[in-house]
C-alpha positions as CSV (number, residue, x, y, z in Angstrom):
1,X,95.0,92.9,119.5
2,X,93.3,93.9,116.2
3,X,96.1,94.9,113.5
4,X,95.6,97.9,111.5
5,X,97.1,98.4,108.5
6,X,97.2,101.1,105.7
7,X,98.2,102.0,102.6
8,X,98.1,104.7,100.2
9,X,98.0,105.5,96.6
10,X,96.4,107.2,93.6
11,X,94.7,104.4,91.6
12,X,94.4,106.0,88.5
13,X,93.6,103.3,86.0
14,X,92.7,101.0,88.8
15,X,95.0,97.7,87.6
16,X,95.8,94.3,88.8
17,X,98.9,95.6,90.1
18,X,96.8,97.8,92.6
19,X,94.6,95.2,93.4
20,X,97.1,92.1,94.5
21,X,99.1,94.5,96.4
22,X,95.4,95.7,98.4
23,X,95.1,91.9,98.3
24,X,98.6,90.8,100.3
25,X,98.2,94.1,102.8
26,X,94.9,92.8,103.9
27,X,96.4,89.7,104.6
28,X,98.8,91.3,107.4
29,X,96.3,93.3,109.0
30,X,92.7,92.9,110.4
31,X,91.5,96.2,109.5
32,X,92.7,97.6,106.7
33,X,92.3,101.3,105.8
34,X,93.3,102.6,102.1
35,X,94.4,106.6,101.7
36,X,93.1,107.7,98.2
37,X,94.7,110.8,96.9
38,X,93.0,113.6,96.1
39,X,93.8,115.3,92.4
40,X,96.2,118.2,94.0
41,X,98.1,115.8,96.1
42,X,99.4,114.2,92.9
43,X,99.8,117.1,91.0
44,X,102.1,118.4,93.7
45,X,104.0,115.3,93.3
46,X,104.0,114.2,89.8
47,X,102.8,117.3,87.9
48,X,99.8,115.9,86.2
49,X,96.4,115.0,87.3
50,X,94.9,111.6,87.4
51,X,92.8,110.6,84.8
52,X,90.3,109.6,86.5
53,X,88.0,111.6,88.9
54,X,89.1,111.6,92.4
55,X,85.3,110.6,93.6
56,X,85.3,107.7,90.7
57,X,89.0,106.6,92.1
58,X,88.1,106.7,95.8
59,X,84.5,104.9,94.7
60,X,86.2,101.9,93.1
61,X,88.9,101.0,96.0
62,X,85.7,101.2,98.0
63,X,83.9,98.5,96.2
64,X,87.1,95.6,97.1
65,X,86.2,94.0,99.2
66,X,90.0,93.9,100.9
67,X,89.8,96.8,101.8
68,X,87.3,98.0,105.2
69,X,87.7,102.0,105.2
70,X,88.5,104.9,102.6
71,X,90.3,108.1,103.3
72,X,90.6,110.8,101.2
73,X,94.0,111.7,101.5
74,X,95.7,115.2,100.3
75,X,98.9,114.7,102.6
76,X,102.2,112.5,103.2
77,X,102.4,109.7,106.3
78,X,102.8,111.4,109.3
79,X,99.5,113.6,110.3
80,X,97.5,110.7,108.6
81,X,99.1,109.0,111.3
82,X,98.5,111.1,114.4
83,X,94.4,110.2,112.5
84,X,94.3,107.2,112.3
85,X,96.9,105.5,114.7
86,X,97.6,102.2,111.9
87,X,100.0,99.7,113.5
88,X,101.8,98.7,109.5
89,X,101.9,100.8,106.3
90,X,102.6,99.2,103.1
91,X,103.9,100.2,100.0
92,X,104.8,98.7,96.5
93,X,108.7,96.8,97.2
94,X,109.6,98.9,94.2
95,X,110.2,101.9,96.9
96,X,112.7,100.3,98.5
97,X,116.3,102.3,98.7
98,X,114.6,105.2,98.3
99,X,115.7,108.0,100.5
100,X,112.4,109.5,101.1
101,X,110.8,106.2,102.8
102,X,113.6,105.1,104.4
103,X,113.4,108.4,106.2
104,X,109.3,107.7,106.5
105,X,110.4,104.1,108.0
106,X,112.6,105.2,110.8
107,X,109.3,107.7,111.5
108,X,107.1,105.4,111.7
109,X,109.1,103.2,114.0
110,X,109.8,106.3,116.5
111,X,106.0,106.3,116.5
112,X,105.5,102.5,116.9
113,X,104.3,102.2,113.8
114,X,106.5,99.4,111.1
115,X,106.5,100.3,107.5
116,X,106.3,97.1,105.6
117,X,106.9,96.2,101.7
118,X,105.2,93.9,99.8
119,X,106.1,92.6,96.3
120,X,104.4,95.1,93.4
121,X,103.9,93.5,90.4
122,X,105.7,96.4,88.0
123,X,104.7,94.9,84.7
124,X,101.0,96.6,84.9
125,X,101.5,100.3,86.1
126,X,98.9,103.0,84.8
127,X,102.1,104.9,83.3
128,X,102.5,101.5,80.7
129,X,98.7,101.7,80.0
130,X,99.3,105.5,79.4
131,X,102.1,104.6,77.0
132,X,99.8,102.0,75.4
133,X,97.4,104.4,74.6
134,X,99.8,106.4,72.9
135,X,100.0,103.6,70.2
136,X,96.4,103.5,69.2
């Protein structure tokens, strides 16, 4: 059967780092579906806002052409699930160890779901380009 797959993010300061991990989900999955979150999601989270517009943010991981469906996303995992059904979820390998998707994992494989990790290039994140920007 058809494989889908999703993953979720901010993409502030779209970067290469975003794209190739987009790039090696879509290569696991037939349909792939990409969460965007909205402003107060992240602010909830990492107390500050993106950047960049939520509309402009969601309009640009439209536009890969990786990726088949956008969802605007102001929650965590499990009710996007009970949406959208995926069969994977990826995230950046950097996440690994970490309590919180451990915990997500074993969720996800009670619902049939597999929560997969794939290599994220750390040497481009949008917090360096912040810290770049700093220096001008």
């Amino acid at each position: 059967g058809k494989v889908i797959g999703y993953t979720q993010g901010t993409y502030d300061m779209f970067h290469i780092g975003h794209l190739n991990l987009i790039k090696n989900a879509k290569r696991r999955c037939d349909y792939l579906i990409v969460g965007v979150n909205t402003d107060e999601l992240v602010e909830s989270y990492k107390n500050k806002r993106p950047i960049v517009p939520l509309e402009e943010r969601a309009e640009i991981v439209r536009s890969i052409k990786y990726v088949d469906e956008v969802i605007i996303t102001n929650t965590l995992k499990k009710e996007i699930w009970d949406k959208i059904r995926f069969d994977e979820i990826y995230i950046g390998d950097d996440w690994k160890g970490n309590e919180r998707w451990e915990r997500t994992g074993k969720e996800m494989e009670a619902l049939g779901a597999r929560l997969v990790y794939l290599p994220y290039t750390k040497d481009t994140s949008s917090t360096m380009l912040r810290e770049k920007l700093k220096e001008y």
